[in-house]
N, C-alpha and C positions, 0 to 999 in steps of 0.2 A: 604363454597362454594365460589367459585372463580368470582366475580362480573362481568368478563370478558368473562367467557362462561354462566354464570346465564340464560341468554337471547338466550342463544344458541343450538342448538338438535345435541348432537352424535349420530351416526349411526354405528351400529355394524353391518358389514357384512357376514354374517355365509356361511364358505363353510367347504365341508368336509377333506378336508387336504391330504396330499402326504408327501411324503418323496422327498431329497432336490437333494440328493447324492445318491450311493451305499451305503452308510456308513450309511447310515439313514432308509433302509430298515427293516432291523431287525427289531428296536426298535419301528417304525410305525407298523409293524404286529403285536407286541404284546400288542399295544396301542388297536389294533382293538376288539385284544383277550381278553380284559379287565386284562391286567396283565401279562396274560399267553405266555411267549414265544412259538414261532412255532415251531414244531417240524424241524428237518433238512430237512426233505421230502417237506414240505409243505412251507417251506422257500426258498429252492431251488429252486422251482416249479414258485415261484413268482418273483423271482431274473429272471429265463429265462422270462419269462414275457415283462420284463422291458428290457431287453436285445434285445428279439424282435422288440421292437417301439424304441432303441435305446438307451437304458440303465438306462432313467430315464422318466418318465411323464413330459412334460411341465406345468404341473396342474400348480403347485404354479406360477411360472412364470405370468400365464394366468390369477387367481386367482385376480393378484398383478395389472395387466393392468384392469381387471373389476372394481377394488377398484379406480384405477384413473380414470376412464370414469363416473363414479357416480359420484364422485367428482366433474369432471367436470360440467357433466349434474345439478348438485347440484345449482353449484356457476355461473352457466349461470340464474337458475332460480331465485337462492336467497342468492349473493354473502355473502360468509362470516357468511353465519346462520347456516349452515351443517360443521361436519369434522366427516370423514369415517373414521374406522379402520376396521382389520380386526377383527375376531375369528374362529377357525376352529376348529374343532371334534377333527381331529388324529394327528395334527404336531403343532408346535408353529407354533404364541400365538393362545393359547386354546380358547373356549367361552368364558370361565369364564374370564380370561386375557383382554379380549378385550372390556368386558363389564365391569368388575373392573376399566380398564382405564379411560374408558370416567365418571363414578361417581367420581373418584375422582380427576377428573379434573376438575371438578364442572359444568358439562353439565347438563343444566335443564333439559331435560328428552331423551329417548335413544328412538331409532326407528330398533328393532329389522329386517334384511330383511335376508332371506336363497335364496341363488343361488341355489334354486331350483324350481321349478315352481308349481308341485302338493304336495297338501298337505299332511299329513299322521301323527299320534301321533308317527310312530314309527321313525320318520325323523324330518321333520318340527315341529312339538311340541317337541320331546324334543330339540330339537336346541333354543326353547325361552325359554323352562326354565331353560337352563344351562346359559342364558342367567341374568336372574329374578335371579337364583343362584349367579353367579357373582358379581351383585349387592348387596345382600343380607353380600354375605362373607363378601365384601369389607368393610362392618359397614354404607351403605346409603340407602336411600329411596329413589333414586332419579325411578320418574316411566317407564318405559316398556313397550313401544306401540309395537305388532307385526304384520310385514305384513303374513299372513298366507300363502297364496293363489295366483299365479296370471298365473294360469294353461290356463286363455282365455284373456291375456292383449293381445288388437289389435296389438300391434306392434311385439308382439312374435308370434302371429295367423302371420302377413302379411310376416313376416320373413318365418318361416316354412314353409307356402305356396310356397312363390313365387321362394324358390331354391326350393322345390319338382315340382314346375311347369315343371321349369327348365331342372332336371333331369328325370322328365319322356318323354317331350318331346324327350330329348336325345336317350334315353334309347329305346322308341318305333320306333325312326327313325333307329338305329341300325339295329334293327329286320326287319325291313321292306327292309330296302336296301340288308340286306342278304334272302330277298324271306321269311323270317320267318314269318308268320302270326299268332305266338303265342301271348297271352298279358302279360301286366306287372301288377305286384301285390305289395299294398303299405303294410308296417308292420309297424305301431306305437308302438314305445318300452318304455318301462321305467326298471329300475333296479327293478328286481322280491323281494319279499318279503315274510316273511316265514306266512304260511298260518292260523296261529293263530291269526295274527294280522288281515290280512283282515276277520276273521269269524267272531271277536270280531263287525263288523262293520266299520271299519277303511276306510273312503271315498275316500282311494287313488287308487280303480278300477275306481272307478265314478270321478276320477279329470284325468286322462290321459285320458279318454273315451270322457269328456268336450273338450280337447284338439286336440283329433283325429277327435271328428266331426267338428269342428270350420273350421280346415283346409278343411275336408274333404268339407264342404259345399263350403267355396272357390272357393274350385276348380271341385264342382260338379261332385266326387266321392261317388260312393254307396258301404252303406258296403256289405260285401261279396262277391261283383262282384271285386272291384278296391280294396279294402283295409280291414285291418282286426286289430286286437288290439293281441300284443306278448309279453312278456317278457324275460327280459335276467341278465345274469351277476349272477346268483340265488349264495348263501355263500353257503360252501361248508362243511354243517353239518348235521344230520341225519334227522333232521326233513323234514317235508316236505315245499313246495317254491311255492307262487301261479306261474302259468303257464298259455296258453302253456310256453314254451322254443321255443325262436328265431331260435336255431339250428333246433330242432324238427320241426318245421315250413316250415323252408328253406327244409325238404327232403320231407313231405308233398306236398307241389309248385314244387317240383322236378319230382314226381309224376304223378303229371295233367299232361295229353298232350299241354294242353290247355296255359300253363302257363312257358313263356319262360324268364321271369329276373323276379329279385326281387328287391325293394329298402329299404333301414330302414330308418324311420325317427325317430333319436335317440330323441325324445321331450320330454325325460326327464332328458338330459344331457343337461348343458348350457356351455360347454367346454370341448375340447378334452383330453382324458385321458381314464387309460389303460382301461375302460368298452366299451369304443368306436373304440381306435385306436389298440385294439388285439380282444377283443372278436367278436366286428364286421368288421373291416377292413381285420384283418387276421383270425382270425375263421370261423368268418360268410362267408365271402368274400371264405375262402381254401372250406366247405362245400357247397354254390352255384357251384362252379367249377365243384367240384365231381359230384354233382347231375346235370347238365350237363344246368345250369341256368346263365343267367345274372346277376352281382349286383352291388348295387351303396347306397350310404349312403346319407341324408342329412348333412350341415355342423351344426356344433354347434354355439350357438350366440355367444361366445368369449367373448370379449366389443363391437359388434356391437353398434356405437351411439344411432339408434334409438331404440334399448332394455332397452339400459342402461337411456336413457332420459325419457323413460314411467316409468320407477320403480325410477325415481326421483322426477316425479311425482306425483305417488303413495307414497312416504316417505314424499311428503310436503301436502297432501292430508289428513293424517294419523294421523299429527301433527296438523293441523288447523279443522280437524275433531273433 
């Protein structure tokens, strides 16, 4: 071990990864596919996709500015004790990679954090044990603290909040100035998941639901009147996908007389990428149109400072816990 970081905590940052290029499409779909290359149909399909929002995901880009804003918030709190890298799922460097690095750099223990915010075995755990893997392959013991959880961190509650404020303000003054005395309906999303895993018990209903009512209390919405819990983005295999579906939703709201826009608060995205900037921007956004609705999306936290200075917190929090 290296005498030099001995004293020191890596931080492996877990996101889920993109492809960089065109050229890197492929080989991330088959990454997803555990192996299996996509068929042409279903590679094409995804290629227009990307071509849609302009031919490739800003994800990694964005990814890459979150990993420096942690940093930052790091070495503002505890210069020179923290160095972040990344690990992603589906593109270099992997989890594994990224957690191999810091053991054998000789970081006294690692602070596993996922850019995700609700938890779930089928996301957020296995993301620390590939993590715990990593280290394991590498030939160290160096130990594995993971932040699990941080679906009601205040600063992510006051973030989601105060642009939903924002936007519904917007949204019902619209209506109003056009004589419209319909209302606006909030939808809390997170990426859907296949339904086996929430029967098993899997807390990840109960951690976006944490996070819908935080805000919701905020801003003293009721559910069913003002707001309601959705899902979207569901893979596209036989099984079945807990639900509803955001689409389905949106022609449900379409519907009501009563009910003239819609807003998503994508709060279980922490960056823009294709489940936000096609499925809702241009899906959701083409089928509100059709059904004859208003729409508008919350933004995603990006590297917002004070996001990334609360989960800096939480990592120094973690370690001296």
């Amino acid at each position: 071990m290296s005498a030099d970081n001995a004293d020191r905590t890596g931080v492996v940052l877990m996101a889920y990864g993109t492809p960089r290029s065109p050229d890197e499409i492929e080989p991330y779909y088959t990454d997803i596919r555990r192996g299996r290359p996509p068929t042409p149909e279903a590679l094409a399909d995804l290629v227009a996709r990307y071509n849609a929002i302009g031919g490739i995901s800003p994800l990694a880009v964005l990814t890459e500015h979150q990993r420096d804003a942690l940093q930052r918030a790091l070495d503002d709190c505890e210069p020179d004790r923290f160095h972040v890298t990344l690990g992603l799922k589906h593109a270099d460097p992997k989890v594994e990679a990224g957690a191999a690095e810091l053991s054998q750099a000789g970081f006294g223990q690692i602070v596993g954090v996922v850019l995700a915010p609700h938890y779930s075995s089928y996301s957020i755990g296995q993301y620390q044990q590939r993590a715990r893997d990593g280290v394991e392959r590498a030939g160290h013991t160096t130990p594995v603290v993971g932040i699990d959880s941080w679906a009601t961190e205040p600063a992510f509650i006051d973030f989601l909040a105060d642009d939903l404020q924002s936007r519904l303000e917007a949204m019902t003054n619209t209506l109003a100035e056009a004589g419209d005395e319909r209302t606006v309906r909030v939808i809390f999303t997170a990426h859907s998941l296949p339904m086996r895993i929430i029967d098993s018990g899997d807390p990840y209903p109960d951690q976006l639901r944490s996070t819908a009512e935080a805000v919701a209390s905020e801003l003293r919405l009721n559910e069913g009147d003002d707001w309601t819990i959705g899902w979207q983005s569901a893979g596209r295999t036989p099984e079945p996908w807990i639900g509803p579906d955001i689409l389905d939703m949106i022609d449900q709201l379409g519907a009501d007389p009563d009910v003239g826009g819609v807003i998503v608060s994508a709060c279980g995205f922490v960056a823009d990428h294709l489940e936000v900037l096609y499925d809702l921007d241009i899906e959701a956004r083409h089928r509100s149109d059709d059904v004859g609705l208003l729409f508008d999306r919350t933004a995603c936290v990006n590297d917002d400072p004070d996001v990334m200075s609360a989960l800096a917190a939480r990592i120094i929090d973690a370690v001296e816990g």
